[in-house]
C-alpha positions, 0 to 999 in steps of 0.5 A, a space after each residue: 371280313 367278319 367284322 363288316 359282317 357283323 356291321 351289316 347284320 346290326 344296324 338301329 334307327 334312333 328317333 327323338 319322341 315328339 322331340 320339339 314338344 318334349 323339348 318345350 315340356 322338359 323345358 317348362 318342367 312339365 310331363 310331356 305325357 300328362 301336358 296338352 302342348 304344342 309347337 305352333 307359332 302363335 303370331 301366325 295365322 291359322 294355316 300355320 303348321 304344328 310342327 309338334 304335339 306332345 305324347 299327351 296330345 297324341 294319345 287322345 288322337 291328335 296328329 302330329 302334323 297339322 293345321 292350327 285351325 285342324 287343333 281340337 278345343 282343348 283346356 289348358 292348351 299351351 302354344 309353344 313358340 317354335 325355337 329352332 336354336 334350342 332345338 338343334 343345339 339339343 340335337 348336337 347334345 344329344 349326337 355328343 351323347 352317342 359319340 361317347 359310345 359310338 364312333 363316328 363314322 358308325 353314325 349317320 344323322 338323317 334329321 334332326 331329330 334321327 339317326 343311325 347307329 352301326 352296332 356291328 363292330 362294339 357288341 364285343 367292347 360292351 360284351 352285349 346283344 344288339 338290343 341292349 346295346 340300343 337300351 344302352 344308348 337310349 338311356 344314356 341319352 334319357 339320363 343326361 337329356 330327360 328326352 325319350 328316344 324311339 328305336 327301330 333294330 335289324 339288319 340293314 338301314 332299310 329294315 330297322 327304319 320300317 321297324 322303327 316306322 310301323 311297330 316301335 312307337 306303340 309302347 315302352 319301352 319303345 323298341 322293335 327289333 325285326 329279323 329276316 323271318 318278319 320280312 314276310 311277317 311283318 314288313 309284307 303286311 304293311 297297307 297302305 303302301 304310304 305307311 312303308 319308307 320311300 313310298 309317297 304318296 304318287 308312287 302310291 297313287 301309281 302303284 294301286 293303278 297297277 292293283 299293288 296295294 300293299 308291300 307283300 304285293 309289290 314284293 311279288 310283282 315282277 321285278 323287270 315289270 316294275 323296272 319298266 315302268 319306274 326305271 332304277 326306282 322300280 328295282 329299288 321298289 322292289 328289293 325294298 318290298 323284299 328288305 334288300 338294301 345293301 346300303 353301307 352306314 360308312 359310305 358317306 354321301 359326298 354330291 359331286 355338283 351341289 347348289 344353294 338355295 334361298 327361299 321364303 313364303 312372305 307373310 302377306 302379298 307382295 306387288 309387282 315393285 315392293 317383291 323386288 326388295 325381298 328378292 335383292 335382301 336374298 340374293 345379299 345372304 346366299 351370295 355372302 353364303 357363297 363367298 363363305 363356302 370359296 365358291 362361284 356360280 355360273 347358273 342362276 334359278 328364279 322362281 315367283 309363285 303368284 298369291 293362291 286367288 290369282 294362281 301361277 308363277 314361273 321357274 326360269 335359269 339363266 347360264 352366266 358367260 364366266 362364274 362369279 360371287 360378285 352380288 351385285 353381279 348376280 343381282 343383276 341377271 336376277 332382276 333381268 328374269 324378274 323383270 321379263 317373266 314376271 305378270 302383275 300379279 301380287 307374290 307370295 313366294 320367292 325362290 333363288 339357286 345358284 347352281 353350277 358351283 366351281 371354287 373361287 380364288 380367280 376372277 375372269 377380267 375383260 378389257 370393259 372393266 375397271 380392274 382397278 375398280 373391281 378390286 376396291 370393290 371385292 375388298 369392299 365385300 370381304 370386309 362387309 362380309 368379315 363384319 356380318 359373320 362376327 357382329 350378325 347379318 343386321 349390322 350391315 343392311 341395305 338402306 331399303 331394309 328399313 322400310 316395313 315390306 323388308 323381311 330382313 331382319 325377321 328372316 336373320 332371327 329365324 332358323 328354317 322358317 321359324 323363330 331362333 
């Protein structure tokens, strides 16, 4: 029909600029673009990452991501403790923003602090051109947040996303809008390959072996050449490199076997015994996270990575005999594959997986079992599991949480790693 036509031909990237650090700054009712001020956990080390710099900070030539020790001495710099909660409550404002002029399903949120919008179907609604549509969206959002967006605009996913990457972030009002005619203009110019989205740095690294050195090249290349040496990916190289990407913003990705994960880089080394603790503290979360879903799992992943002096680790699975949510249950078969792989060395890195999911609501019972038992114990969980959800995890913890190598409590304050 016209009107999918008319999706396809419209799409735009919008990204937040320097969105924790802008954040932060509108915050303390400070101007981003005058404020030396980074997002750095200030009671971390010096191998902390920056997660942000503020516009300020960039345009002197400080990178966006980088090491607290990598920071340049600069007077009057202000370390903003990381606050994820304020961050991802600013992000579902400002995605209620866009819904009040674009619905739904034309909307795919790919991070945080990004999205793309379907412009297609309400060019006519709001009588304009695609980019002032874009305008339009972006000052609503500057208006009600006090944040400034970045916004690249063309005629697919893949292509307003390079244009959003390569040209839109360099000036006011921060808006690059590319056509099929900037394919060989633009998109074909980009070197290093690392530079173009969906490139990292081993493609790069494997792509430069072959004498591909930049898109143009790669969009030259023999197609079935790269198709053999890269699979399926080596296509897509190749359409991208040429900006075909017949992506569809409605088609919704919905994964047909998904897992949960848990994983943490402890603050300090842990012995052999004292990391047992931190991974029992674990499984308790992402099994109470299971049951919260009404799923089971039936494969368990581990994974230790030793401290950096000593080097190594291990990554094993374990196949269950029938699923299960049962913590005490999966505990178990977790610490048997501790217990068999792991050395004496100190651990930094811990990393659970429960994988294999089916949906609860059965339990397979056997003749060795307690049945009557059992039952007295899943009430138990549900209950302790109603009283977490509603109170918070601490409420709740094993007695050996108290002691001072649990990370419990400080991992419960924490979004992503960082400080709420």
């Amino acid at each position: 029909s016209s009107r999918i036509n008319a999706m396809d031909k419209h799409i735009a990237v919008i990204d937040m600029k320097a969105f924790y650090a802008f954040v932060e700054c509108i915050e303390r009712k400070l101007n981003p673009f005058t404020t030396p001020l980074v997002v750095c956990d200030p009671e971390r080390g010096d191998g902390t990452i920056v997660l942000s710099v503020s516009p300020y900070l960039k345009s002197i030539g400080v990178p966006s991501r980088c090491r607290r020790r990598e920071l340049p001495n600069i007077p009057g710099l202000i370390m903003a403790q990381p606050r994820m909660g304020l961050y991802v409550k600013k992000s579902a404002e400002i995605i209620s923003i866009v819904l009040d002029l674009i619905a739904e399903d034309d909307i795919h949120i790919y991070s945080i602090d990004e999205f793309f919008v379907n412009l297609g179907p309400y060019l006519k609604t709001y009588d304009c051109t695609p980019y002032e549509l874009v305008r339009k969206i972006q000052n609503a959002i500057s208006d009600k947040t006090g944040l400034i967006t970045t916004a690249g605009l063309s005629y697919n996913m893949l292509m307003a996303k390079v244009a959003l990457d390569n040209d839109a972030k360099k000036h006011p009002p921060y808006v690059a809008e590319w056509g099929p005619e900037d394919v060989k203009k633009k998109l074909w110019k980009i070197k290093p390959l690392h530079k173009m989205w969906g490139i990292s740095g081993g493609y790069e690294a494997k792509l430069n072996a072959m004498g591909i050195e930049s898109v143009g090249q790669l969009a030259k290349c023999d197609k079935n050449l790269l198709k053999d040496k890269f699979g399926i990916m080596g296509e897509q190289l190749w359409e991208h490199a040429n900006g075909i990407d017949n992506t569809n913003i409605r088609d919704k990705y919905i994964p047909q076997d998904t897992s949960f994960s848990l994983g943490q880089v402890l603050w300090k080394d842990y012995t052999k015994e004292d990391a047992k603790l931190i991974l029992k503290e674990m499984n308790d979360d992402l099994s109470m996270r299971l049951r919260e879903h009404g799923k089971m799992t039936r494969k368990l992943g581990l994974t230790v990575i030793y401290t950096f002096s000593q080097g190594g680790g291990f990554s094993h699975q374990i196949t269950l005999d029938y699923p299960t949510d049962d913590s005490d249950l999966i505990l178990e078969d977790l610490l048997k594959m501790y217990e068999k792989y792991v050395d004496n060395a100190m651990v930094r890195k811990l990393y659970i997986t429960y994988s294999d999911l089916s949906d609860g609501g059965f339990e397979q019972y056997n003749l060795f079992e307690d049945i009557e038992g059992q039952n007295k114990k899943q009430n138990l969980t549900k209950a302790l599991d109603i009283i977490k959800k509603k109170y918070g995890k601490d409420t709740v913890l094993r007695a050996s949480s108290l002691l001072e190598t649990s990370t419990a409590k400080e991992r419960h304050n924490q979004i992503g790693g960082h400080h709420r």
